[in-house]
C-alpha positions in Angstrom: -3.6 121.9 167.6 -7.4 122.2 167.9 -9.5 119.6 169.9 -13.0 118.5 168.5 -15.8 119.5 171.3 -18.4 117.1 172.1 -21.7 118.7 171.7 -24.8 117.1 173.2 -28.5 117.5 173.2 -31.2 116.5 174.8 -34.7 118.3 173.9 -36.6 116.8 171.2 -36.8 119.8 168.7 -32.7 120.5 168.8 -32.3 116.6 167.9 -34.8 116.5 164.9 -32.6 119.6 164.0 -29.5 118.0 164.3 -30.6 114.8 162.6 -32.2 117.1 159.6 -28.8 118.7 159.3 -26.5 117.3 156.3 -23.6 118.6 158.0 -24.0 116.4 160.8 -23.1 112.7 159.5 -22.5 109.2 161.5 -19.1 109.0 162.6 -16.9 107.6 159.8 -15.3 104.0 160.5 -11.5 103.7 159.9 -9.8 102.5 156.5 -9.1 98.9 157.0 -7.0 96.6 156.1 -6.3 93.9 153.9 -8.7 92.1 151.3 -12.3 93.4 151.0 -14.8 90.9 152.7 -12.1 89.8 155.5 -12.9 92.1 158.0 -15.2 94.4 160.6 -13.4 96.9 159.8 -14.0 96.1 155.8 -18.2 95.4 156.7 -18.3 99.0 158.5 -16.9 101.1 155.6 -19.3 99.4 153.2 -22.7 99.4 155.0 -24.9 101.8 154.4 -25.4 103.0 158.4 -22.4 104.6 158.3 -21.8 106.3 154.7 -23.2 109.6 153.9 -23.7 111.4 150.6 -23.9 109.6 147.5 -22.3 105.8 149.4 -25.3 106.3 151.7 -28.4 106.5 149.0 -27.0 103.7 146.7 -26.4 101.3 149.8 -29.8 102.2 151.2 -31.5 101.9 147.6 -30.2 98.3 148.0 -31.5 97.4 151.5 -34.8 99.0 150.6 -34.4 96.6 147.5 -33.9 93.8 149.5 -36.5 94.4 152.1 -39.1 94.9 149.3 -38.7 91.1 148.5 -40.6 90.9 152.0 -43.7 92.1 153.1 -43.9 92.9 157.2 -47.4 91.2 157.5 -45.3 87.8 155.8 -42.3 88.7 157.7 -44.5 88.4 160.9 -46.2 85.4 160.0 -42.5 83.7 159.5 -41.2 85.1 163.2 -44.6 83.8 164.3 -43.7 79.8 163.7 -43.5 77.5 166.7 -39.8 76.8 167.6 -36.3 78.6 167.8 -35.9 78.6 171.6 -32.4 79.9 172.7 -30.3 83.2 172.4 -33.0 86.0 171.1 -30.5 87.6 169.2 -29.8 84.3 167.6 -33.6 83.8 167.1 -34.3 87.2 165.7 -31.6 87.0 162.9 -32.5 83.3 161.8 -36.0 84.3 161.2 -35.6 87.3 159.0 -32.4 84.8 157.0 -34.8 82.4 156.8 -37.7 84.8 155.6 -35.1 86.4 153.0 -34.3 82.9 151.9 -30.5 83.2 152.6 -28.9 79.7 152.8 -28.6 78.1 156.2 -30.1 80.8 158.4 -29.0 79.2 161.9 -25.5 79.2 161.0 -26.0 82.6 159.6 -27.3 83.3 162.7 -24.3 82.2 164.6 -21.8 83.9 162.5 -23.7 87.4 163.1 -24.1 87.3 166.5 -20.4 87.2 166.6 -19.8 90.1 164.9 -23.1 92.7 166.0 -20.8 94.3 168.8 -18.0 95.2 167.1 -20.4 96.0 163.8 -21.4 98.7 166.2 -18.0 99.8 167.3 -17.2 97.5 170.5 -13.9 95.5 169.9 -15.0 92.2 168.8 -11.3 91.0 167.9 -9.9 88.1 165.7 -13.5 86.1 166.1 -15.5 89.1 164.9 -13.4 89.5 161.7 -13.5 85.5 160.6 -17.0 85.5 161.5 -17.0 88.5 158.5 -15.2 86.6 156.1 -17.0 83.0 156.7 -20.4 84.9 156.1 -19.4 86.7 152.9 -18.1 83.0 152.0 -21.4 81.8 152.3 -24.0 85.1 151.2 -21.4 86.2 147.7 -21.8 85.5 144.4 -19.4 82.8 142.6 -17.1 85.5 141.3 -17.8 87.9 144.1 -16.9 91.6 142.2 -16.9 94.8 144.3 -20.9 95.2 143.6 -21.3 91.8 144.6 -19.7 92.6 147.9 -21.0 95.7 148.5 -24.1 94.0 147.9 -23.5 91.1 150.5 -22.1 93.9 153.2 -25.8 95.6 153.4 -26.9 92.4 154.1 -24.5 91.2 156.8 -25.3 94.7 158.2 -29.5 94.3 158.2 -28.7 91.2 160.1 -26.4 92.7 162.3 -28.8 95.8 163.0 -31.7 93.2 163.7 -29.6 90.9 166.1 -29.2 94.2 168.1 -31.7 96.6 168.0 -34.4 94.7 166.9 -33.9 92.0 169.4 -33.1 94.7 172.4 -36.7 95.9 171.1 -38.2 92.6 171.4 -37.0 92.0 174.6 -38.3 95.3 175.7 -41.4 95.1 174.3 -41.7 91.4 175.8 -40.9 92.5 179.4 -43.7 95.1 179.2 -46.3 92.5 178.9 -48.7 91.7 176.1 -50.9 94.4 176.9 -48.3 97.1 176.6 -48.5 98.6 173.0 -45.3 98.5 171.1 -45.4 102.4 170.4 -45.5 103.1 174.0 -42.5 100.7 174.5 -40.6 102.1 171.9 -41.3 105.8 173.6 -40.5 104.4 177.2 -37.9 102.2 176.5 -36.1 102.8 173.1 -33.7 99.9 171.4 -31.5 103.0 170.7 -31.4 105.4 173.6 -27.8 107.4 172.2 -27.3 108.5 168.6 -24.0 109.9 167.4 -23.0 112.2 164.5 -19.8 114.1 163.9 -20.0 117.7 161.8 -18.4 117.1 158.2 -18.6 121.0 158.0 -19.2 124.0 160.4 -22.6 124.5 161.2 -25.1 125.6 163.9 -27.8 123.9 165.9 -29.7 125.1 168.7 -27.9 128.5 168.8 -24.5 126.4 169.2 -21.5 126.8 166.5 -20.5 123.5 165.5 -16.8 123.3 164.2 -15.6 120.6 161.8 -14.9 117.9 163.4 -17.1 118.4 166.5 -18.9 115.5 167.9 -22.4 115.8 168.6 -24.0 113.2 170.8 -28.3 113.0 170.9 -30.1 111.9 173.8 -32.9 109.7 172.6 -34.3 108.8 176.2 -34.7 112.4 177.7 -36.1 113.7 174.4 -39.2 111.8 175.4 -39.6 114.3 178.1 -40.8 116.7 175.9 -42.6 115.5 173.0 -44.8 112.0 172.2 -43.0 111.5 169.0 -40.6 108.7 169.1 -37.6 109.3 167.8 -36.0 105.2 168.0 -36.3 104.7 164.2 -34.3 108.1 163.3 -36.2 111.3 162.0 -36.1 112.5 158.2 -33.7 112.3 155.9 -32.4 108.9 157.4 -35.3 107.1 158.8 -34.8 103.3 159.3 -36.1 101.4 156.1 -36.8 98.7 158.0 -38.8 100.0 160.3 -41.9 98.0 159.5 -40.0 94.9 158.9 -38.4 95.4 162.8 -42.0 96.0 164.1 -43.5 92.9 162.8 -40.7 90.8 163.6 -40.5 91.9 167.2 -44.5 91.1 167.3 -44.3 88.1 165.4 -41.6 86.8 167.8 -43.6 87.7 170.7 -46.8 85.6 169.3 -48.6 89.0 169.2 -52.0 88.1 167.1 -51.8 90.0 163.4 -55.7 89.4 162.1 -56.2 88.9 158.6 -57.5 92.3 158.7 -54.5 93.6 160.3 -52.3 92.1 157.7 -54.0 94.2 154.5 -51.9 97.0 156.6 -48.9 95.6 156.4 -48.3 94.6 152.6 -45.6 97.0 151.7 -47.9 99.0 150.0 -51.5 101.1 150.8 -54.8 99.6 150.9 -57.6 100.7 149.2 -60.6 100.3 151.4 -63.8 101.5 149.6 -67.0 102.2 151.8 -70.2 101.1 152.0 -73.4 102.2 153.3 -75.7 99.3 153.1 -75.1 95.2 152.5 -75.8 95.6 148.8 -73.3 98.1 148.4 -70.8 96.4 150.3 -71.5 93.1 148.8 -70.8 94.7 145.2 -67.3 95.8 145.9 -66.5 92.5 147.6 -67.7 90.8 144.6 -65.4 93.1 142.7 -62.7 91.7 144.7 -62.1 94.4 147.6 -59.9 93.1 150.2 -61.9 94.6 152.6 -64.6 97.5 153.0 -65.3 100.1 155.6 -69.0 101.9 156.1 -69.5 105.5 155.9 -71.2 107.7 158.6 -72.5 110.1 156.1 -74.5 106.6 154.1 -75.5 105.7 157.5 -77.2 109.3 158.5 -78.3 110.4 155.4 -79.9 107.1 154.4 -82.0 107.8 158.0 -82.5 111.4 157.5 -80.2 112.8 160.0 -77.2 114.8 160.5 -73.5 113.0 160.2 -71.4 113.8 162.6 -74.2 114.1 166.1 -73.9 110.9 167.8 -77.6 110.7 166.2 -77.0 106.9 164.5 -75.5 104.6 167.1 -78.5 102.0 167.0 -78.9 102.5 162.7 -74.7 101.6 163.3 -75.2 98.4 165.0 -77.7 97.0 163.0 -75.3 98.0 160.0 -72.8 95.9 161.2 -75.1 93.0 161.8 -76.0 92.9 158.4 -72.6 93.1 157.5 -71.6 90.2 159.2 -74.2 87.8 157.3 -71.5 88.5 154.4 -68.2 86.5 153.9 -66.4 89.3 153.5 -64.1 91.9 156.3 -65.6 95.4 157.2 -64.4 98.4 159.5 -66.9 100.5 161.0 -66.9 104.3 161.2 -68.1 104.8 164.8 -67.7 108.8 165.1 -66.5 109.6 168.2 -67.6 106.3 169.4 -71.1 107.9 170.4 -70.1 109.0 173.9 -67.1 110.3 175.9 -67.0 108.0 178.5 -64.0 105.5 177.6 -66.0 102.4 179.3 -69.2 103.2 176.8 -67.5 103.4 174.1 -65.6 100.1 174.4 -68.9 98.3 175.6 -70.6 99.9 171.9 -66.9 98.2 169.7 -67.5 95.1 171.8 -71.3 95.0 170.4 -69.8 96.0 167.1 -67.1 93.2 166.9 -70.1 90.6 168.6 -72.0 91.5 165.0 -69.2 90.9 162.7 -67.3 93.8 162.4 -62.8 93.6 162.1 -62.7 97.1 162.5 -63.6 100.5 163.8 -62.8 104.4 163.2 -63.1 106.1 166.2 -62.5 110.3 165.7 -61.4 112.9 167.4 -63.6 115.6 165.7 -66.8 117.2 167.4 -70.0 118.7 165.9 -69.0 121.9 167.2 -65.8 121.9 165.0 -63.5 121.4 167.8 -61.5 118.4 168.7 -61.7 116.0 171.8 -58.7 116.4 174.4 -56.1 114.4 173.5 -55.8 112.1 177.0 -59.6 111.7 176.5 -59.4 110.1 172.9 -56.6 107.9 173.8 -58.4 106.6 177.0 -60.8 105.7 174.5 -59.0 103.9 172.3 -57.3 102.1 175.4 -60.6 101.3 176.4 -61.4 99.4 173.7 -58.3 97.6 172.9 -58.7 95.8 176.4 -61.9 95.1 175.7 -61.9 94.1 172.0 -58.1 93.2 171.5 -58.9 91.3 168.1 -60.5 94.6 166.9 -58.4 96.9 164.6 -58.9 100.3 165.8 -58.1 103.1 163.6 -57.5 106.1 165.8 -58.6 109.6 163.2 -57.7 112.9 164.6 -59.4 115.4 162.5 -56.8 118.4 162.5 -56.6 118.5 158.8 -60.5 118.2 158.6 -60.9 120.8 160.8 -58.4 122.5 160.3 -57.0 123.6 163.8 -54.1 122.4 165.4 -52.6 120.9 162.1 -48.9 121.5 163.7 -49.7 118.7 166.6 -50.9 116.1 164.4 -48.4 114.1 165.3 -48.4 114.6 168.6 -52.1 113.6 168.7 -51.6 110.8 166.4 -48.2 109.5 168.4 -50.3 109.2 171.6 -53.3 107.5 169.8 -50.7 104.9 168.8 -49.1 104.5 172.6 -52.4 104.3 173.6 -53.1 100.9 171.4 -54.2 102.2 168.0 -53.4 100.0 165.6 -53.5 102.5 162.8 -54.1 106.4 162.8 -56.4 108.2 160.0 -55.3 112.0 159.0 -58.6 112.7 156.3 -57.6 116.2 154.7 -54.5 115.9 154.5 -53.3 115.6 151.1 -49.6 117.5 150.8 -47.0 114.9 149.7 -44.0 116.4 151.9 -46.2 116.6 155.0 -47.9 113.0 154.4 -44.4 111.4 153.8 -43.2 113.1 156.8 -45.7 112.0 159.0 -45.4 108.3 157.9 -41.9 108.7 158.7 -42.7 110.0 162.2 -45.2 106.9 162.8 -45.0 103.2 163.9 -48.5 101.8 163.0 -49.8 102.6 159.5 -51.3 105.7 158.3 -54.8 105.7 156.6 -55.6 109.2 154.1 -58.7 109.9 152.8 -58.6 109.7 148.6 -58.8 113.1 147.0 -59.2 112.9 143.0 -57.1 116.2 143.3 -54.3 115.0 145.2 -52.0 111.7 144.7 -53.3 108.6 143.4 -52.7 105.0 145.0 -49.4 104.4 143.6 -47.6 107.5 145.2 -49.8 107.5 147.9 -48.2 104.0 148.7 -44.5 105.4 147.9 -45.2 108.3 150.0 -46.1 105.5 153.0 -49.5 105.5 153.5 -50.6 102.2 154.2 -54.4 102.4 153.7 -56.5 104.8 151.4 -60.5 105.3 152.1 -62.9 106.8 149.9 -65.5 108.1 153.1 -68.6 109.4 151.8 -67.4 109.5 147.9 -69.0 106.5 146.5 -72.3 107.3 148.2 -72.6 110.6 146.9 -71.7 109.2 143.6 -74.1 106.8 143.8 -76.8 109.7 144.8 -76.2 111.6 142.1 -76.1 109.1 139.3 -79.8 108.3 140.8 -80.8 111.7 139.7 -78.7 112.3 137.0 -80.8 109.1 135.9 -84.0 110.0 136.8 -83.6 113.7 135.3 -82.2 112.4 131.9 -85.3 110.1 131.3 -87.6 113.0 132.3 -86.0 115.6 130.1 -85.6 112.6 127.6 -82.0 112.6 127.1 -79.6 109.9 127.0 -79.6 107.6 129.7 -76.0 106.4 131.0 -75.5 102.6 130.6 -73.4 100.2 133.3 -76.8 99.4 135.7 -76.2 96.3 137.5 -79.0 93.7 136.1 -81.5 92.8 138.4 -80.6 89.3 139.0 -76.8 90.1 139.9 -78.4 92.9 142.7 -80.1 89.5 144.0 -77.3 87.3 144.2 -75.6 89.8 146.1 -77.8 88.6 149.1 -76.0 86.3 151.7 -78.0 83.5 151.3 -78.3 81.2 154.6 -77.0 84.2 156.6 -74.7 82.2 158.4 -71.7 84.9 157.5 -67.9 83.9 156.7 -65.8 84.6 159.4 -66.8 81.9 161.8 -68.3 83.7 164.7 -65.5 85.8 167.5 -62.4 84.0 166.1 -60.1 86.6 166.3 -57.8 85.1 163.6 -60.8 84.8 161.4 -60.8 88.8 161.0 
């Protein structure tokens, strides 16, 4: 009689293997026994955690379902209420019932935090199996059929999941301080630190033959070692869905700020943030009813005759951004490199920048020269300026794709940007739809692209997880050659395009008493 071999790993490129590998699957639950909906043993072999195959992408279809009902940023906002002292894991799974509108989410609550241990394989006995029936009692449908169950199992199991790893994160992430980033939390001191997986065939991983059977166990904590990546929300093909949802719940419980501009991020689907180069161009596409705009650095030199690109505009970017804040409208600036490589600098420019008006700023990690700022030093600057601008979105852009050098640590670079405070990363270039799917995957803040009218359009830009879209210098070169596309028509006396703004709208567009919309340095205000 053959014995299965426990297998473990503990580098970081053997576990994405493994976790890529669809002969490796979670360890199968037991059959159970007696009526469906009575038992732990019943909720286990009906979740979607611990199916594979075709069990595994109809359950998940159905908790991605679910979770689309419920945006992170209004997630956050509900975890954010005053109240709900107590157990955290109690706290933690009342607020995301309550947010999903399930009936009487404290005694939900109650009922779950029950059962989370032996959901997860600890024995949780007689309690943990009538805490299983009493909740699908309350969450079925009135006839419950087996779709209706299945249905209510996925939920009982997002709960479950959020009572433990979502409130181990919070606690975690709380312990570390408020000025501790999540991402770096999440890297240091991961909610899951063990992942399991048993070999439904024979395969190979690593240079190891893995036989039928064999268990194969993944070392989440000393993969760190090696690579920035974190690897607490599981790697392609099974990547939390609710990674997001878990995020903003765990800062929403911790009263960690989300800005108005923050929350266009974190709408379940991307952002489209146009930019401008001057107030009247800005003004127009908040009048056309633009969420939000950035500014370009190309407008911004060009407009003074100088290169983009050479640190050459950091006053003509100020004074931008001060016009920009006479308008009731948000903006995020494009700041280079942040016109200077010392960290302390740079954060004293984004505090002058947020002084004027600005939600937001784009600092890169791209030089003149083509080459790209060291890592460490890029981070320190985005470090630097979260402590001293907390309430100012920073939008870490590594220019690997731009460049192109280094593409293959991209998310490396990014990975640090985000443990280093970024509260979202910007990859322009990079347009491929496996790699940008796979890099959302491998992220915790959003991901900004730059729009290509060759690649994918908003929609699948948005399926693909990218959670905001700029335009960069596009409209601005537009706009420059529809001026002489103008100009040269009427001198070779041909047809004149029509669609000019009139005259008086172009003057309305002005601010009028100056006194802006955003109510000076409140930080909830941006």
């Amino acid at each position: 009689m053959s014995h299965a071999t426990t297998h473990e790993f503990s580098q970081y490129a053997e576990i994405r293997t493994a976790l890529a590998d669809p002969a490796l699957v979670p360890p199968v639950p037991g059959p159970f026994a007696g009526p469906p909906g009575a038992s732990v043993a019943w909720l286990r072999a009906t979740v979607a955690r611990f199916a594979s195959g075709e069990p595994h992408l109809r359950r998940r279809a159905w908790v991605e379902a679910e979770l689309a009902r419920l945006t992170p940023a209004d997630l956050h906002r509900a975890a954010s209420a005053p109240g709900g002292e107590g157990d955290p894991r109690k706290r933690v799974v009342s607020r995301l019932a309550a947010a999903l509108d399930l009936p009487q989410p404290e005694r939900v609550a109650r009922e779950v935090a029950v059962l989370a241990d032996a959901y997860f394989g600890e024995d949780g006995g007689t309690d943990a199996d009538r805490a299983v029936a009493r909740l699908v009692d309350l969450l079925s449908p009135d006839p419950a059929d087996d779709t209706g169950l299945e249905a209510v199992a996925q939920r009982i199991g997002l709960l479950a999941q959020a009572c433990a790893a979502t409130a181990a994160l919070t606690g975690a992430v709380g312990a570390a301080g408020p000025a501790v980033p999540t991402a770096r939390v999440l890297r240091d001191d991961p909610p899951v630190r063990v992942m399991r997986r048993v070999a439904a065939r024979a395969t190979r991983v690593a240079g190891r033959e893995i036989a039928e059977g064999d268990e194969v166990v993944l070392d989440l904590v000393a993969a760190r070692q090696g690579h920035p990546v974190t690897l607490a929300f599981g790697a392609p093909p099974r990547v939390c869905p609710g990674k997001a949802h878990a995020l903003a719940l765990t800062e929403g419980l911790l009263g960690r700020p989300m800005t108005p501009f923050a929350r266009l991020h974190h709408q379940g689907k991307a952002l489209l943030l146009p930019n401008a180069w001057d107030y009247a161009s800005a003004a127009a596409l908040a009048a056309e009813g633009f969420a939000a705009v950035g500014t370009t650095s190309l407008g911004v030199a060009a407009g003074l005759g100088l290169p983009d690109g050479a640190a050459a505009t950091k006053e003509a970017t100020v004074d931008l951004a001060r016009r920009l804040g006479r308008g009731p409208f948000l903006f995020s600036v494009d700041a280079e490199g942040g016109f200077g490589d010392d960290p302390a600098e740079v954060a004293v420019f984004a505090r002058r920048l947020y002084e004027a008006g600005a939600a937001g700023i784009n600092l890169e990690d791209g030089r003149a020269d083509g080459t790209l700022t060291p890592v460490e030093l890029h981070a320190a600057k985005v470090a630097a300026v979260k402590e001293a601008v907390p309430g100012l979105f920073v939008n870490a852009r590594t220019d690997t794709y731009w460049l192109g050098c280094e593409q293959e640590r991209t998310a490396a670079r990014l990975a640090v940007y985000e443990q280093a405070g970024a509260d979202g990363v910007f990859v322009p270039g990079l347009s491929d739809r496996a790699e940008i799917a796979a890099l959302a995957d491998a992220l915790v803040t959003p991901l900004n692209v730059l729009y290509s009218p060759a690649g994918p359009g908003i929609a699948e830009l948005s399926a693909l997880g990218v959670r905001r879209v700029s335009l960069g210098s596009l409209l601005y070169r537009e706009a420059l050659a529809g001026a002489v596309s103008t100009a040269a028509a009427i001198r070779d006396g041909g047809p004149v395009r029509s669609g000019a703004l009139p005259y008086a709208d172009v003057q309305a567009l002005a601010p009028g008493d100056g006194s802006g919309g955003r109510g000076g340095d409140d930080v909830d205000d941006r």
